[in-house]
N, C-alpha and C positions, 0 to 999 in steps of 0.2 A: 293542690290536687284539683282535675276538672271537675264542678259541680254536673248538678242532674243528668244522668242519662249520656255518656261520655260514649264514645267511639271506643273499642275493644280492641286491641294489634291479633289479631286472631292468626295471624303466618309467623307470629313473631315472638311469642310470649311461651311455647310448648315448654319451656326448659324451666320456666320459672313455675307455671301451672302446676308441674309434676313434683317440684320441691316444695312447692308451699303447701298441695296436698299431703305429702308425707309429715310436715313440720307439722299440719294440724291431726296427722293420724296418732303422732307422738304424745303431743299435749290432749287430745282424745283420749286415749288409753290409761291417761296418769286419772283424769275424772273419774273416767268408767270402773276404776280399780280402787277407788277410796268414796265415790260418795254412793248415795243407795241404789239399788235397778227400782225405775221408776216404768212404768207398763208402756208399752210397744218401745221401749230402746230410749226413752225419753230421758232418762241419769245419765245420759254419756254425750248426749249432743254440745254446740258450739253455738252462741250467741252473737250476733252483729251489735259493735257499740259503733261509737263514732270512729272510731281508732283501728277498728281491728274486729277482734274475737275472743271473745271468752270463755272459762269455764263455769263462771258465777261461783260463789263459795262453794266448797267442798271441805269434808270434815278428814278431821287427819287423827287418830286419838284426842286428846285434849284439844287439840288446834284446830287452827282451817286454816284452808291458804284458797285465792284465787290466783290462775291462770290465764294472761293476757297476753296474745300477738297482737302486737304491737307494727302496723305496718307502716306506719307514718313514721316510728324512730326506727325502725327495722329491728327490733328486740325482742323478744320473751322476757313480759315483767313476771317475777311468782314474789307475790307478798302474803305474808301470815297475820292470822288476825292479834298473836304475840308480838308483832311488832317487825318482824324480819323482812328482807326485800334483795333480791338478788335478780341480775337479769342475764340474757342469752343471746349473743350475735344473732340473726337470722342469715346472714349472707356468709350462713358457708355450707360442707356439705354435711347431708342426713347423718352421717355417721358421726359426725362432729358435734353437730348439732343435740342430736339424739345424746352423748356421753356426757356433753355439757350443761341439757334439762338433769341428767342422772345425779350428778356431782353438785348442781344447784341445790336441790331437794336433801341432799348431803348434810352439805353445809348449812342449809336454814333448819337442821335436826329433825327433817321428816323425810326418811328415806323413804323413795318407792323403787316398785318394780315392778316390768307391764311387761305381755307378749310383745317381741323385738318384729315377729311377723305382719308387715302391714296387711291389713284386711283390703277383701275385695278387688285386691291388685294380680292378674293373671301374674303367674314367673314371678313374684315382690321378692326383692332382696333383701332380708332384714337390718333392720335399723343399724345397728352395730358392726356390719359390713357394707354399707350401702355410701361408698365414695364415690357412686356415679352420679346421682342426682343431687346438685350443688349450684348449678349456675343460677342466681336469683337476682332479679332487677327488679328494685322496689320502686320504679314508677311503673310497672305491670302491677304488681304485687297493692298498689294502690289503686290503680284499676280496675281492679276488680271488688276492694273496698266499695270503690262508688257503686258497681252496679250492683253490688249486694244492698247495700243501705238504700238505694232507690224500689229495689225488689223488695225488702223487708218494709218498706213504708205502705206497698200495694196489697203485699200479703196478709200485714195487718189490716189495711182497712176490709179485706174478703172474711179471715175470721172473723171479726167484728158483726157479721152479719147474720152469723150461724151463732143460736142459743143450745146444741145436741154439744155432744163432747166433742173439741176441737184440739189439735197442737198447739203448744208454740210456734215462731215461727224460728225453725234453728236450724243449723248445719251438721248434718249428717257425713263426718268425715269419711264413712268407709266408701259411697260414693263420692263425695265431694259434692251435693247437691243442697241448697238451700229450701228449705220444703216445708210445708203447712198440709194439714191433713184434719177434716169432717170426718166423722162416725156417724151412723146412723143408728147403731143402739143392736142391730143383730148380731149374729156369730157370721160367720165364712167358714167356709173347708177349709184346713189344712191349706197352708202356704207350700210349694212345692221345692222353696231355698235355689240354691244350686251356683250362690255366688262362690270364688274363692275364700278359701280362708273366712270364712263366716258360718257359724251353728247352724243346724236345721233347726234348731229349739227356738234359738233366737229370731229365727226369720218368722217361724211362724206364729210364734209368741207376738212379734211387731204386727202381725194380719190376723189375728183375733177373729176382728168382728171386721163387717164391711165397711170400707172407705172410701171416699176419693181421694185424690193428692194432686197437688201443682208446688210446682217449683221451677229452680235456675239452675240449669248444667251449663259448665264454661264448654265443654267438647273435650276435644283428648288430641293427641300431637296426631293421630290416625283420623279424630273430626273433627276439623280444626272451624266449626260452628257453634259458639255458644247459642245456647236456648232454652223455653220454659216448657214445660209438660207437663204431660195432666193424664191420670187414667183413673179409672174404678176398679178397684177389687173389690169380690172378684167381676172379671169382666163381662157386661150384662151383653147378651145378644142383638147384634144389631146397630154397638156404637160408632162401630167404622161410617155410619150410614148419618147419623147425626148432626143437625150444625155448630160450627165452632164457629167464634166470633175472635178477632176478625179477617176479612179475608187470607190472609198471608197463613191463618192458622190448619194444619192439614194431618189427618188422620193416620193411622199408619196400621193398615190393614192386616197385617199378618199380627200384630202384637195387641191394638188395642187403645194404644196412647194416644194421644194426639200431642203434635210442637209447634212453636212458634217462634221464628229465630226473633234472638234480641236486637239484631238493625233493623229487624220491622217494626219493632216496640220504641228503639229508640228514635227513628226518624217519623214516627207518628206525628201528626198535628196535634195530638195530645195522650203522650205517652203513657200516663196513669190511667186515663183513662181506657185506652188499646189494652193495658194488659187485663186491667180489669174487667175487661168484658170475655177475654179469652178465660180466667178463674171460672166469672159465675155461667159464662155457657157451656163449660165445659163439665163443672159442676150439676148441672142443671142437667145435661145428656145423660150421664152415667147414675144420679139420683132420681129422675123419672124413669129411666129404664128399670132400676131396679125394685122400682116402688117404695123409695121411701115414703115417710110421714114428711114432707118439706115444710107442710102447714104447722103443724107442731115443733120443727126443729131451725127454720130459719124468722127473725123477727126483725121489723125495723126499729134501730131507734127510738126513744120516746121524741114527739114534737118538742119537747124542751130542752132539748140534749145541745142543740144550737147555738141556743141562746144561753143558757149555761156556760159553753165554752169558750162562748167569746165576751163573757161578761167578766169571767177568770181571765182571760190574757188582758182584758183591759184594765181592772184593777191589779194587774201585775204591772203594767205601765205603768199607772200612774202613781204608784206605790202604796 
């Protein structure tokens, strides 16, 4: 697989895109339906390891099992904490795939059963009849691995910065976006929903209180530009007007957000750093607009944090 910050097939990868979001809407829904709802939508999200994606444990009655795409063997591993392990082709289609998570879960003596209707997908064809989306090439499908795990690397150092309530940093299958999200501690209005196949309870249940967000959209076979975004809810007067760092980063007037395509970030002379200044100024517009406390809610580091870390990887050397 290409390390750091890889070149994307962006004209070429729409068939694989659209299957492997559904393959993780699948394994999404088995989480969201056995382990607890944790506040703004946070029990059902998807984790980046080295490999893939996960569900992290989830409890089953007496058991747990985790949930792993696997994109480097091209599988669905599901192992229980009883001891059981069963896995799942990737490379065939949704409806296949989808019957084959079903029949796993079967046989390792932890049946589930999820809504078959993919969320957030205008026209979605349910899981169990969905022999359209199938074609999958898992050297896209690893591709996008990398630029996840490179984005999850940036993401975390931006939470890290903020002591106020912060996300994870995880994957939100119903879009397909990789996202980290600040609180500033207030309410918000009412969230106004109005995705497909998505609750209004739930949307606005996820918009509580005020936020920012940034993240990675890969695009869709209709935008075929992946990119990182970033807006405030709700949105404060005036951010269209704001600056984003850096230059390539550009506002988007009628909605609010601001994007940054990813060959701007990856052809940076220092890519972590480019994206990272696109988080915190983008952060920075939408929480000075809306008055937070940033002096109370974001802190540096302690000075010994440094040296701390690099006294532990040394005495890990050296044994």
């Amino acid at each position: 697989m290409e390390t750091r910050w890889p070149s994307l097939p962006t004209a070429a990868w729409a068939d694989t895109l659209e299957t492997l979001h559904l393959y993780t809407q699948v394994v999404g829904k088995v989480r969201m339906g056995y382990g607890p709802w944790i506040n703004h939508a946070w029990g059902v999200t998807l984790y980046v390891t080295p490999r893939g994606l996960t569900t992290g444990i989830v409890p089953h009655g007496d058991d747990a099992f985790e949930a792993r795409l696997d994109l480097l063997d091209s599988e669905l591993v599901v192992e229980t904490a009883s001891g059981g392990r069963k896995r799942v082709p990737l490379e065939t289609t949704v409806s296949r795939f989808y019957g084959a998570v079903m029949a796993a879960f079967e046989r390792l003596g932890l049946p589930v059963s999820i809504d078959p209707l993919p969320s957030e997908i205008a026209g979605a064809i349910p899981f169990h009849e969905d022999m359209q989306h199938g074609p999958y090439d898992p050297a896209h499908a690893q591709l996008m691995l990398r630029a996840w795990i490179d984005s999850e690397r940036v993401m975390n150092r931006f939470r890290a910065r903020f002591i106020g309530k912060a996300s994870p940093v995880q994957l939100y299958w119903g879009g397909f976006v990789l996202s980290a999200y600040r609180f500033s501690g207030h309410t918000a209005p009412p969230h106004p929903g109005g995705a497909p196949n998505f609750p209004l309870d739930v949307a606005q249940e996820s918009y509580t209180h005020e936020v920012t967000a940034v993240g990675l959209w890969f695009g869709s076979r209709e935008v075929p530009q992946p990119s990182y975004f970033a807006y405030t809810y709700p949105e404060p007067d005036s951010i269209a007007e704001a600056t984003a760092e850096p230059e390539a980063a550009a506002w988007n007037a009628t909605g609010g957000s601001c994007s940054l395509p990813y060959e701007a970030v990856r052809t940076a002379d220092d890519p972590d750093a480019a994206l990272l200044a696109f988080f915190e100024s983008t952060h920075a517009a939408g929480a000075d607009l809306a008055h937070w406390d940033r002096e109370a809610l974001e802190l540096a580091p302690p000075k010994g944090a440094d040296w701390w870390r690099s006294r532990s990887r040394r005495v890990a050397r050296e044994g």
